[in-house]
C-alpha positions in Angstrom: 37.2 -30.8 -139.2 35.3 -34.5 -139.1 32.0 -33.8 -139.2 29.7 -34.8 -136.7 28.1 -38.2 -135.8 24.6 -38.3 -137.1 22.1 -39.0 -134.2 21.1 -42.3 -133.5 17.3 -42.9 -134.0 17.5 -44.1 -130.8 18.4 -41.0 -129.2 14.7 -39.5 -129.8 12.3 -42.2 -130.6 9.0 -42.1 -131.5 8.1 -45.4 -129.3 9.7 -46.7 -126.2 8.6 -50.8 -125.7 9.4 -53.0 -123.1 10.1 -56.2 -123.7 11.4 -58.1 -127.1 9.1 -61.1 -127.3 6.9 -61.8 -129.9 4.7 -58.8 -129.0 8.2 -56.2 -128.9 9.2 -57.6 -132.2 6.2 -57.2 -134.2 5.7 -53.9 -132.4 9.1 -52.6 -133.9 8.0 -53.8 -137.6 4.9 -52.4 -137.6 6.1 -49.2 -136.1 9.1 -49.1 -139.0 6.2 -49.6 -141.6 4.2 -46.5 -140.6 7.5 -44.4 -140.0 8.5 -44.3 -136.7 10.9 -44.7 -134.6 11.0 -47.3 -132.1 13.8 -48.8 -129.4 13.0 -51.8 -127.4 14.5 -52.7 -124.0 14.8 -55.8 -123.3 15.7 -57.6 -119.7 17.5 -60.9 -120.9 21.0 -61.2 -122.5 18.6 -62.0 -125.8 15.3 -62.1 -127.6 12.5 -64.3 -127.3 10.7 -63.0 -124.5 8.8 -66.3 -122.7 10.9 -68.1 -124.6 14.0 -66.7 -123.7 13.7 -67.5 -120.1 11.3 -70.7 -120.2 14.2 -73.3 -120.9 12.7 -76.2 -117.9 12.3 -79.6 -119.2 9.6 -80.4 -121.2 9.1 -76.9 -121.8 6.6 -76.9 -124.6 3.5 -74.7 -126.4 0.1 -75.6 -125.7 -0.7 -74.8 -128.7 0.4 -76.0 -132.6 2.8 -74.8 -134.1 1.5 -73.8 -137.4 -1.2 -71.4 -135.2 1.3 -70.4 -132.6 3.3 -68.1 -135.7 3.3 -64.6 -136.8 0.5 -64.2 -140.1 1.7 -60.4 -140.9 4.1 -61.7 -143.8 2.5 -64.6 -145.9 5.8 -65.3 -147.4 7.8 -65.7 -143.4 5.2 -68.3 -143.7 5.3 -70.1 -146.2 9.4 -70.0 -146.0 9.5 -71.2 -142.3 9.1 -74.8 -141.6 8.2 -76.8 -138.0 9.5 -80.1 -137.1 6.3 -80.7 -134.2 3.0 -80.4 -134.0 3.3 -78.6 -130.7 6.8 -76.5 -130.3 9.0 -77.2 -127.7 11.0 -74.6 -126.7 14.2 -74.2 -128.9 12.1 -74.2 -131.6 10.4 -72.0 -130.9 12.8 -69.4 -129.9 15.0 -70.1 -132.9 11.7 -69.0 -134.9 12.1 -65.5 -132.8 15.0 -65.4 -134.1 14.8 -66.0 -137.5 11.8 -63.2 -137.8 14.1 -60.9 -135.7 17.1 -61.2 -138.3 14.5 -61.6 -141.4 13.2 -58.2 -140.7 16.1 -56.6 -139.5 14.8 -56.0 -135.8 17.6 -56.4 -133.7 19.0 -53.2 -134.4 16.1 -51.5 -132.6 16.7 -53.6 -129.4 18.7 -53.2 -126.2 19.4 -56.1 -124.7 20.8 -56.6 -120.8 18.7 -53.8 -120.5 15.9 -53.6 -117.9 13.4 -51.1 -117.3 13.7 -49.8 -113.4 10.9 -47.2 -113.8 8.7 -44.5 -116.1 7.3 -41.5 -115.3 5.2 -39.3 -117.6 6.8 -35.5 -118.1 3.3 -33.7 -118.6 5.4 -30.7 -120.0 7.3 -32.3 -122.5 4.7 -34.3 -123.1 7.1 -37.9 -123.0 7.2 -41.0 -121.2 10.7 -41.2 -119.5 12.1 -44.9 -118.7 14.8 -45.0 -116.2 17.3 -48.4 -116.4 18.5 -50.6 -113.7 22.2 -49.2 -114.8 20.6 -45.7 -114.6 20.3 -44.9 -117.9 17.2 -42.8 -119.0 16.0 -43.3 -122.4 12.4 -40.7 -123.2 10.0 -41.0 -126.1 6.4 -39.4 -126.8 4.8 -42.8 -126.2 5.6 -45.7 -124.0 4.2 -49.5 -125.0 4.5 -52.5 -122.5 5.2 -55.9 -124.2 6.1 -57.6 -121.1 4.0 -60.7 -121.6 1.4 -61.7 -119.6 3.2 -64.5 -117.6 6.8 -63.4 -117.2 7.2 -62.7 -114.0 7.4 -65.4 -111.2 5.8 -64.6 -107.9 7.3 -65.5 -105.3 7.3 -69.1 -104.0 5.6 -69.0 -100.9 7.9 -72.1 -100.0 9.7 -71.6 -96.4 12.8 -71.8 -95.6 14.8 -72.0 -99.4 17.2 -70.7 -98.0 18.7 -73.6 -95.8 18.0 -76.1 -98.3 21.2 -77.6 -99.2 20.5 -78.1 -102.7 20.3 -76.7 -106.1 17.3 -74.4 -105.9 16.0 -73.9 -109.7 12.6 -72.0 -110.7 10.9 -72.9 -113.8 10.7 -69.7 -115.2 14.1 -68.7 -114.6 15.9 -71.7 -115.8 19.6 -71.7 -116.1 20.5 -71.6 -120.2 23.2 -74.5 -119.5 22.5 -77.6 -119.8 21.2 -79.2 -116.1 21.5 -83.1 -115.3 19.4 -84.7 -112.7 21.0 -88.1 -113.3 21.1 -90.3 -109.7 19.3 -87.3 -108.1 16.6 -87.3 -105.7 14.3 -84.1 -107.1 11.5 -82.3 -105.5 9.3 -80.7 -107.7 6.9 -78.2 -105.7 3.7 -76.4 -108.0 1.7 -78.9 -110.6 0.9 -76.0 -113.1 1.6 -75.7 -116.7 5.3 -76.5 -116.1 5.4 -78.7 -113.2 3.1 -81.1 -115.7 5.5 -80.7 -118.7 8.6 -80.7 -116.4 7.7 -83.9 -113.9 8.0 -86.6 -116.7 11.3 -85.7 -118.3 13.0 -85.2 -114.9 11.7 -89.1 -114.1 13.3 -89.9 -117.4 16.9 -89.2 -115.6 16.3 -88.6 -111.3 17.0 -91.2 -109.0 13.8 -90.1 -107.1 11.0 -87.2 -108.3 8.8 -86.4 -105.5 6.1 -84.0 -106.9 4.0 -81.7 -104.3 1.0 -80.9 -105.0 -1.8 -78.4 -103.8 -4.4 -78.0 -105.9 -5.0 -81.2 -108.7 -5.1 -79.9 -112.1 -6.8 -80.9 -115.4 -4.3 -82.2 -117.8 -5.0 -83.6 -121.4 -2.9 -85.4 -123.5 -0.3 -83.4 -126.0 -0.6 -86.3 -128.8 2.9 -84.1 -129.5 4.5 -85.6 -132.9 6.6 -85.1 -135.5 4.6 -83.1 -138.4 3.7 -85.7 -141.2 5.3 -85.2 -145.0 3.4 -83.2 -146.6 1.1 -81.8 -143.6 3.1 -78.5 -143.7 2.7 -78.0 -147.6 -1.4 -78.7 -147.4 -2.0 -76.4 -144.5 0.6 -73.9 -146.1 -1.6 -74.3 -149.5 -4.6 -72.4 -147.7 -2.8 -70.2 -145.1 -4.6 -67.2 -145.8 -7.9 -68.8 -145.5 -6.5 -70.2 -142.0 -5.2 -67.1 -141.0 -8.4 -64.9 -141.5 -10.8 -67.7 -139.7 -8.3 -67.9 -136.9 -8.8 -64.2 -136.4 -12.4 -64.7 -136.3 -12.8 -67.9 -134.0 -13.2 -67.0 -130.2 -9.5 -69.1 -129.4 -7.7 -67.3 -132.4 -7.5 -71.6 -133.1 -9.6 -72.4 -136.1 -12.4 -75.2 -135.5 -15.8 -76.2 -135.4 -18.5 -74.4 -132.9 -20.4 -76.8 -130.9 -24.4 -76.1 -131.4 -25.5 -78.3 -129.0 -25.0 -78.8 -124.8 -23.6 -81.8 -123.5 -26.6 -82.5 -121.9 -28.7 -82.8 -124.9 -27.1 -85.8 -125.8 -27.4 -89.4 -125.3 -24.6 -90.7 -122.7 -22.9 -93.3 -125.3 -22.5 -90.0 -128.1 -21.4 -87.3 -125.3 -18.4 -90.1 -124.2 -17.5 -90.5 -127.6 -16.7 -87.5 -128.5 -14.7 -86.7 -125.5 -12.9 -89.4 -126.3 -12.1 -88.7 -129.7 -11.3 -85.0 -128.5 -8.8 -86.9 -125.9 -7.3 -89.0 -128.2 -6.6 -86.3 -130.9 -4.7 -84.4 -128.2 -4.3 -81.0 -127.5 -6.3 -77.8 -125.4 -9.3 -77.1 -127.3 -10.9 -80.0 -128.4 -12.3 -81.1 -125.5 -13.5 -77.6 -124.7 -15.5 -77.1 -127.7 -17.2 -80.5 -128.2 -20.5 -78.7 -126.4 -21.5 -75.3 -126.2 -22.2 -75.1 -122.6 -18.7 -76.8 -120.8 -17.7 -73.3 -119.8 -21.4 -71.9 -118.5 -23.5 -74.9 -117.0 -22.2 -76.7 -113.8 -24.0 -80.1 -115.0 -22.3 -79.8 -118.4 -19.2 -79.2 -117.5 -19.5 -82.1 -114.8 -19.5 -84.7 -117.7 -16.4 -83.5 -119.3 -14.9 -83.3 -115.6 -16.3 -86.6 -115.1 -14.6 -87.9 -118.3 -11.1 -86.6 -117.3 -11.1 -88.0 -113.9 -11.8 -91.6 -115.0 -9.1 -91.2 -117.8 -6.5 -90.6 -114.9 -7.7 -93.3 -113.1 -6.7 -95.7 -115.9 -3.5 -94.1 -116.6 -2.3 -94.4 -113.2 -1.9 -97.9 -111.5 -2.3 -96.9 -107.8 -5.8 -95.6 -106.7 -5.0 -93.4 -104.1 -2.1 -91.3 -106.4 -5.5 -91.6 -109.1 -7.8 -90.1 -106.7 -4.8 -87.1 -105.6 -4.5 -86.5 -108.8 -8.2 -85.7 -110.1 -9.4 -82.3 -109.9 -12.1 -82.3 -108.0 -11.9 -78.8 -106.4 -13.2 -76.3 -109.5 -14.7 -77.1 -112.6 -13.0 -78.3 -116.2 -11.7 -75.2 -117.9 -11.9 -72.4 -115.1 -7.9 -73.3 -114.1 -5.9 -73.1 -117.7 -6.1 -77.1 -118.4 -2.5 -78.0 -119.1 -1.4 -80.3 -121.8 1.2 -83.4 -121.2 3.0 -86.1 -122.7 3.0 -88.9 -120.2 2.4 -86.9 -117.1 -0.2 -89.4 -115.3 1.8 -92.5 -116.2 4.7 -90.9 -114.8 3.7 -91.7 -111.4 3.8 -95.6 -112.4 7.6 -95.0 -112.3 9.8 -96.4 -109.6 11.2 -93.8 -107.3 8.1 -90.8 -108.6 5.5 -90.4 -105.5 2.8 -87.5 -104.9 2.8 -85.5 -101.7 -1.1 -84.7 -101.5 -0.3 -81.1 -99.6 -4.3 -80.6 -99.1 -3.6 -83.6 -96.9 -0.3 -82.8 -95.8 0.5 -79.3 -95.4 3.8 -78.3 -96.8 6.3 -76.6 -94.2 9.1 -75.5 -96.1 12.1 -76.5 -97.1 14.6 -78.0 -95.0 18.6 -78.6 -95.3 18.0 -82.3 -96.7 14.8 -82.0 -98.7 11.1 -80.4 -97.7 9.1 -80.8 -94.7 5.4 -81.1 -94.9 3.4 -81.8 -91.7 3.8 -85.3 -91.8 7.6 -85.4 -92.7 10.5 -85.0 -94.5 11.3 -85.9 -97.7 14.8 -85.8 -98.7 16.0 -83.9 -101.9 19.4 -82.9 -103.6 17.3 -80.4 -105.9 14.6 -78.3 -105.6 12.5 -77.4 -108.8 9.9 -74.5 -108.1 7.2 -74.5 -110.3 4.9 -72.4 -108.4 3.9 -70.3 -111.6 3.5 -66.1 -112.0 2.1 -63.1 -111.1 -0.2 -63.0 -114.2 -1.3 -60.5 -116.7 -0.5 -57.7 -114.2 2.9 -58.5 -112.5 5.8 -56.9 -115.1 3.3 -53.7 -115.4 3.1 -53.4 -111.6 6.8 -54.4 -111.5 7.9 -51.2 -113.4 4.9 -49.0 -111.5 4.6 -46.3 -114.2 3.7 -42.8 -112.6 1.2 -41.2 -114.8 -0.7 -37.8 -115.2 -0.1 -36.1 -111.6 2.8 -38.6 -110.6 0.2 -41.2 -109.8 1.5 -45.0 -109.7 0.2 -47.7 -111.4 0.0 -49.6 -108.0 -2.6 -47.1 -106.5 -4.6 -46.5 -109.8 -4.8 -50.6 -109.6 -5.4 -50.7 -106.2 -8.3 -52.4 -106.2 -7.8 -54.5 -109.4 -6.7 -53.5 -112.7 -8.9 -51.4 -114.6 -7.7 -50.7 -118.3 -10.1 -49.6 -121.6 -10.4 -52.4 -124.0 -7.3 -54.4 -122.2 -4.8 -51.7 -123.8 -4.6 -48.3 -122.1 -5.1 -46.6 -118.9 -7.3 -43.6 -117.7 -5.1 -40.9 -116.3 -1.5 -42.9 -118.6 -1.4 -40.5 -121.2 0.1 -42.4 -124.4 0.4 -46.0 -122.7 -0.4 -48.9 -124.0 -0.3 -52.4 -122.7 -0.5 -55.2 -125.2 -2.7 -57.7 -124.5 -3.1 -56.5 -120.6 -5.8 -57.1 -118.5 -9.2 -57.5 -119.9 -8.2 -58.5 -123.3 -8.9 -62.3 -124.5 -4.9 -62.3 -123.7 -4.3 -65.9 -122.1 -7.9 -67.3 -123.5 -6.6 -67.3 -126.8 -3.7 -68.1 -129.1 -1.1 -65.6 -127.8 0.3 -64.8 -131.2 -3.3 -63.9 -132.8 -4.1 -61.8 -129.9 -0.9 -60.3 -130.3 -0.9 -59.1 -133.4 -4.7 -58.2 -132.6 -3.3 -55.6 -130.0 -0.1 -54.5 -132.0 -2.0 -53.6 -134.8 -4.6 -51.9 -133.4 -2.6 -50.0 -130.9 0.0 -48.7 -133.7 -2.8 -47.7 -136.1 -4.3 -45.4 -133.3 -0.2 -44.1 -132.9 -0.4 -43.0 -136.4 -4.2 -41.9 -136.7 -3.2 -39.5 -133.6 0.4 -38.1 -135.4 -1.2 -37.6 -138.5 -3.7 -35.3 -136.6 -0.9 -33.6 -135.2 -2.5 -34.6 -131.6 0.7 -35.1 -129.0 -1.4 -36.9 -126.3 -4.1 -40.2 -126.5 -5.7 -41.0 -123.3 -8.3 -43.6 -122.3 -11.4 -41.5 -121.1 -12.5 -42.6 -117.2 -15.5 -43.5 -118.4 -15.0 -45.5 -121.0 -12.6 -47.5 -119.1 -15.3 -47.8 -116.3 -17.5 -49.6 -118.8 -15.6 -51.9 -120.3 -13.9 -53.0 -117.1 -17.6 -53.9 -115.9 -17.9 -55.2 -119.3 -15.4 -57.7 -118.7 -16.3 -58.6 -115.0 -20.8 -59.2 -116.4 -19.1 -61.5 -118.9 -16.9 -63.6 -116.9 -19.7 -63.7 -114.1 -22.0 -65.7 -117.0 -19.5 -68.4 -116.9 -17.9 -70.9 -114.5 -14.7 -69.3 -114.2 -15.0 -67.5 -111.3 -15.6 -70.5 -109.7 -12.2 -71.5 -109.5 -9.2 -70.2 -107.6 -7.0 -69.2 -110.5 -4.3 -67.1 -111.6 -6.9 -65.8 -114.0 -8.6 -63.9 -111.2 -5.5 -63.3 -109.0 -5.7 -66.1 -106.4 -2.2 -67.4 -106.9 -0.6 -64.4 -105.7 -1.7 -63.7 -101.6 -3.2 -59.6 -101.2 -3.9 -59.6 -105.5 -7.2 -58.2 -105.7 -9.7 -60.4 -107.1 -11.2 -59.8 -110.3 -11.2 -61.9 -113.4 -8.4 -60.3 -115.8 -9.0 -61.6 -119.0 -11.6 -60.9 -121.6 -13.6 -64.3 -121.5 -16.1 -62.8 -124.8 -14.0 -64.5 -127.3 -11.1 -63.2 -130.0 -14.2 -62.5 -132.6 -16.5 -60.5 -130.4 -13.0 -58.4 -128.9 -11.9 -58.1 -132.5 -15.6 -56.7 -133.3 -15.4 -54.0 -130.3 -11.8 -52.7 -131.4 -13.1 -52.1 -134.9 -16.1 -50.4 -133.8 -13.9 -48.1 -131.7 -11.7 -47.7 -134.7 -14.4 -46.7 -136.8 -15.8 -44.0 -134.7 -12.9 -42.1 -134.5 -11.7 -44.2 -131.4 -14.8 -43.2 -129.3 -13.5 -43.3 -125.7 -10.3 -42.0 -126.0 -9.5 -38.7 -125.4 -7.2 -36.8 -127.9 -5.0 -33.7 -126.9 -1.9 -31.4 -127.3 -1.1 -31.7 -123.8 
């Protein structure tokens, strides 16, 4: 008789992850290298993750490439090579890609295959995941690498569905190729990828009428093809990149501003925003003075600087003025980064709909209605962003100890120790979840920050033959506070932000991310480490 088929590792895994992004695949490494099994379900026809699904125009990193990379494996980086300062899109997922087959990790992923639901079995002491095709897949531990902007809320525009039109959503782009030549196109949301998007679809559309709600800060990319030999000198002293990276509070190496802005004569403080401007790029500006992100008046001069930028980029006054943030201060909305939005608007056939001043009404059969009119459209680009940080973990509801839902334990906002598991989720772990540095940071450092730490308390719990890890109520009581006294000591809750929920209507309010920095986070999970992961409860049942 043939014998019979050896089991698949994948029939009893050690590990279930959601999501194959760059936080799924370096889960699956590290989990290989400390001997366990791992499977990874993955909703899109491929890996990648963001950058799977984020194909719009313009689509593009805000920040550079050589930082925005795995550092596990010095020699995946000195082998790999960039072609921008700050990745585009197909770049960067072709890097995914090469990691994915360098390392062998595709063979622990499940593609087409979307998580419908999880429920912790308290007697078998396993997370099972139900499919959307009804499959159930079980394993003693259940990680969630959904990303923290992957899933787009929903419009809020009226009426899509008697537009006439092609309807297309940013963060659901179709993977062929889509031509807006001769086309009237209105784009509706001026985030992160209605900034990138709005300037190549000028490049090609007949007519791009943007609608805007709220004016956002936007600095320059200074995007470019990398230099000879810029590659090989930063490559040279990786390691030593790397490791101050890790302890910077971006995850971005740089300098630390010791002084406020207003300590400085005017002529100084102006010139070093400018050379931050002109050098391009998220953080510069940010950390020319100590105080942009704490002290109204500060942050006023940067704001101030910004706004008078934008008012020499763009020829008409009135589209200046609609354009200049002047509703929350520099920093507390996730300032953007462009190449060529402002000047777009110099463009024959580009016009701003000021919806602050004109009210948008929805979408009609021959373009969008606002209060004042209609303006005709053949296409429709929604860029009206995500349901941050919490959205793909509220998506898939996981029913914990008791059959209790995510949903109710986050009632009232999301409460989770040290950003990374939940009191009463027995062996669930987010990755970079709510009240980590997450989106305040370098993803990738952060990232890898997470993955590490949350595998190395995996294995510290197998190798004490202890079947269950749980975040203690109390702990996760004090940190969640933690996070909230910190992000009160700053200007960010100022602003109505996806950072605190305000983008989605009925979100609780509360500020998600860790705003203490990567070094002083990276600090606290060591500490926890050391003590024998103080806070966390460690059972056989």
């Amino acid at each position: 008789m043939p014998s019979a088929p050896r089991p698949s590792p994948h029939d009893r895994p050690d590990v279930l992850v959601v999501g194959a992004g760059f936080a799924g695949l370096y889960l699956l490494h590290r989990l290989r290298e400390l001997g366990m099994r791992a499977l990874a379900l993955e909703a899109g026809a491929g890996i990648g993750g963001t950058w799977y699904w984020n194909r719009y125009p313009g689509a593009r990193c805000d920040v550079e490439s050589m930082d925005y990379s795995y550092s596990f494996d010095p020699a995946l980086e000195q082998e790999w090579s960039w072609t921008r300062r700050y990745p585009g899109q197909a770049e960067i997922l072709g890097y995914i890609e090469h990691v994915a087959d360098r390392f062998d990790l595709r063979r622990d992923v499940r593609t087409r295959t979307r998580a419908a639901s999880a429920a912790w079995d308290a007697s078998d002491r396993l997370w099972r995941v139900r499919t959307e095709a009804g499959d159930t897949c079980a394993a003693p531990y259940l990680v969630m690498a959904t990303g923290c902007l992957s899933v787009p809320k929903a419009p809020g525009v009226e009426g899509l569905e008697r537009f006439g039109g092609r309807v297309f959503h940013t963060g659901r782009w179709p993977h062929e190729e889509v031509s807006f030549a001769g086309r009237r196109v209105a784009v509706i949301g001026t985030g992160s990828s209605g900034i990138q998007a709005v300037p190549v679809i000028a490049e090609e559309a007949a007519e791009v009428t943007v609608f805007q709600r709220t004016a956002n800060f936007s600095l320059p990319a200074n995007d470019r093809p990398l230099a000879p030999g810029e590659q090989e000198e930063l490559k040279a002293r990786y390691r030593e990149h790397r490791a101050q990276a890790r302890r910077s509070p971006t995850g971005i190496p740089g300098p630390r501003a010791g002084r406020s802005a207003l300590e400085v004569p005017e002529a100084e403080r102006t010139a070093a925003y400018r050379h931050a401007w002109e050098h391009g790029g998220l953080f510069g500006m940010l950390r020319s003075y100590s105080d942009l992100t704490t002290d109204a008046d500060a942050n006023a001069t940067a704001a101030d600087f910004i706004r008078a930028r934008i008012s020499e980029a763009v020829d008409d006054p009135a589209t200046a003025e609609a354009l200049s943030p002047r509703t929350h201060p520099f920093g507390t909305k996730r300032p953007c980064i462009d190449s060529g939005y402002y000047t777009a608007f110099n463009r024959e056939g580009v016009r701003l709909v000021d919806l602050r001043a004109e009210p948008l009404a929805g979408a009609v059969p021959g373009g969008v209605a606002t209060a004042r009119g209609e303006y005709p459209a053949d296409d429709l680009v929604l860029a009206t962003g995500y349901d941050a940080m919490t959205g793909a973990l509220t998506a898939l509801d996981p029913h914990g100890r008791d059959g209790v839902p995510l949903r109710r334990a986050w009632a009232g906002g999301p409460a989770a120790h040290l950003g990374a598991a939940v009191a009463g989720f027995p062996n669930l772990f987010t990755v970079t979840g709510p009240g980590s540095p997450s989106v305040l940071s370098n993803m990738v450092v952060s990232i890898e920050q997470h993955v590490e730490w949350i595998t190395d308390l995996i294995a510290w719990a197998r190798d004490r033959g202890t079947g269950v890890v749980e975040a203690e109520p109390a702990a996760q009581r004090w940190w969640t506070d933690h996070v909230q006294e910190v992000a009160a000591a700053t200007l960010f809750p100022r602003a109505d932000s996806w950072y605190t929920g305000a983008n989605v209507p009925g979100k609780p309010r509360v500020f998600l991310p860790y705003p203490g920095g990567v070094d002083v986070y990276r600090d606290v999970l060591e500490g926890v480490a050391s003590s024998g992961y103080e806070g966390f409860r460690l059972s056989r049942a």
